[in-house]
Every structure is written in structure tokens, then in C-alpha cells.
N, C-alpha and C positions, 0 to 999 in steps of 0.2 A: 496583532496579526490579522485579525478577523478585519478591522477596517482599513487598513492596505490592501486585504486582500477584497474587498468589496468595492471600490476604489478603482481595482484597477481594472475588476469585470466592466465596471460602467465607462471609463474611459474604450476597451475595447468593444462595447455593444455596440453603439456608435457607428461603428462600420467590422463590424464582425468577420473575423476571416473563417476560413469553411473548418476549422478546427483547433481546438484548445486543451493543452493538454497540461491537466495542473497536477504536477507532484509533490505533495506532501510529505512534510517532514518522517520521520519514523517513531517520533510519538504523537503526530495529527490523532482526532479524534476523525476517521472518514466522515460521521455519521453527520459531523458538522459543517463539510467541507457543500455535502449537498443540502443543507437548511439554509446556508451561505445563499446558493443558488435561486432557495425559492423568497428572498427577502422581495417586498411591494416590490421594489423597481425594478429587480431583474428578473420578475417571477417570469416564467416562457419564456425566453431571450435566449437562453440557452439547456440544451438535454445532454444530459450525461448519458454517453457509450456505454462504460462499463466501467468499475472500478477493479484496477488493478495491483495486486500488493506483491512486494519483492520479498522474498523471504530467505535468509540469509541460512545457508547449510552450515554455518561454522557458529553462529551469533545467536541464533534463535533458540536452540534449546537453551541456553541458558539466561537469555534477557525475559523470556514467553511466560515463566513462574512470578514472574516479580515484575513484569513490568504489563499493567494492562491494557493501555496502546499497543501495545506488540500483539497482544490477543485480538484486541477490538477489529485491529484493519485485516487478521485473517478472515475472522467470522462475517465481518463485514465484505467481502470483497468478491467481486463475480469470475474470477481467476488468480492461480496464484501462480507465480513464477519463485521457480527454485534459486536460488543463485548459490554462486563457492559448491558445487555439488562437488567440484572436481579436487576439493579439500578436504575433504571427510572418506573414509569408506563408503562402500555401495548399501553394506549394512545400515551403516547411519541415514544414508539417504532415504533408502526404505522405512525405519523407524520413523523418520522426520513427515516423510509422505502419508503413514499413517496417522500422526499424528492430527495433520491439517486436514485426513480426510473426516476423521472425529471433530472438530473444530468447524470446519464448514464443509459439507458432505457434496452441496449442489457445486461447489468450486470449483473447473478443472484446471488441473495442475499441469506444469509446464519444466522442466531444469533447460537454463540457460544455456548456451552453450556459448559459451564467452562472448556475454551479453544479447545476442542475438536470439529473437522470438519471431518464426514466422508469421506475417502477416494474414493469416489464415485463421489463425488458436487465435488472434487477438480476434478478426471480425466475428468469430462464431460466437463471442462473448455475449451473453444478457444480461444487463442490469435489472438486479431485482427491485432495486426501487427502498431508499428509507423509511418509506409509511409500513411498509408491509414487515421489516426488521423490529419492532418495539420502539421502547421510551429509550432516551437516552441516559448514561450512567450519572454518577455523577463526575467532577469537576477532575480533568486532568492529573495525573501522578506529578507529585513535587522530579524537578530534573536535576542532573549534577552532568558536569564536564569534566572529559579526561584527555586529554591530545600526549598521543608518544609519537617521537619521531623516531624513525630507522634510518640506520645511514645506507648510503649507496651501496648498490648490489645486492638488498637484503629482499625475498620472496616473499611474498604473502602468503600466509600460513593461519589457521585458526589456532589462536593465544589459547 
């Protein structure tokens, strides 16, 4: 991943358009996505806005104990966006909010509201920057794959 993904910054440096927006999988390590960025060739070429992480109101408490990419891109991340808030109670949502504010305190928080984030909470974002975060961990959580299909008509719902 890392060298497709270096790869294809340098093909786009070249002639740079005014904005790139890279979203990482949901077990990326963020931390690496910007070391990526400072490698010789592309070091200045490109600044990171802000990192931003989606965090799932249905999905996240229970992947956030066991899985530590799920941890890493809160703590790491200069905004957090809620998503599925509208699947859970309000309760939950609160508990969940606190939880991310323990997690990463300087973060501010955002719930989707199907899909949509105005463009305002995004620019007021700062990136704090990887140097200033620590070392990095060590080597990614082993993964597994699960795919269920629902037949037509069926609502999404948190399983």
C-alpha cells in the first residue's frame, strides 16, 4: 500500500491540483499516512489541512476495545465526525461523545447528518502535526474479512 500509495503522490506533484484529499482505510495507521508525505521526494510538496476521522455510532464501541487502528485514527485526528448517530439512541450518542472527548480532548466533534459536514467545522480544523504526537506503535493488528449481504428492502441498522 505504502508504495502505490507514494507512487501516485509523485505522479500527481507534477502538476498538483489546489487539493487532495486522501482517505484511508479504517484500519490505516494515520500516523503513517503523514511520514508518507515527508519521504526525500515529496518532502514540502504537499501540507496536510487536517486529519479527519469518521467514527461510526453503531460500530465503534464495539470494534474501539480490540481493535487499535480504530483507537489510533481518533487520538490521532484533528476532528471527529459522528456518523449512524441516527441509529443508536441519544443516550449512546452522548456516551460515545464522551468517550472520544477522553480519547482526544483537542478534537472537535461533529454528527453527520446524512453525510453532510459543513464547510465551516471542516476549515476551522488544525492540524496538529505528527512530530508533536510521539513515536509510533508498533506494526498494524493482524485483519480478518466478513461480507453479509441483505436482500432488498432491508434498512440499515447497527447488528
Amino acid at each position: 500500500v505504502k508504495t502505490d500509495f507514494i507512487r501516485i503522490l509523485h505522479e500527481i506533484a507534477h502538476d498538483p491540483p489546489d487539493l487532495v484529499l486522501i482517505e484511508a482505510t479504517g484500519v490505516a495507521e494515520p500516523r503513517d499516512l503523514e511520514c508518507f508525505l515527508n519521504e526525500p521526494d515529496l518532502q514540502g510538496r504537499f501540507a496536510v489541512k487536517a486529519t479527519v476521522c469518521l467514527v461510526d455510532a453503531c460500530n465503534f464501541p464495539k470494534v474501539a476495545p480490540n481493535m487499535r487502528a480504530a483507537r489510533a485514527q481518533v487520538q490521532w485526528a484533528d476532528g471527529l465526525v459522528i456518523t449512524k448517530a441516527d441509529l443508536v439512541s441519544a443516550g449512546a450518542v452522548d456516551q460515545l461523545k464522551e468517550v472520544l472527548a477522553e480519547m482526544n480532548p483537542r478534537a472537535p466533534q461533529i454528527e453527520a447528518n446524512h453525510g453532510q459536514i459543513p464547510l465551516t467545522w471542516l476549515d476551522a480544523l488544525i492540524h496538529a502535526g505528527a512530530d508533536s504526537r510521539g513515536p509510533l506503535e508498533a506494526p498494524p493488528d493482524p485483519l480478518f474479512s466478513l461480507s453479509v449481504e441483505l436482500g432488498h428492502g432491508c434498512q440499515p441498522r447497527c447488528l
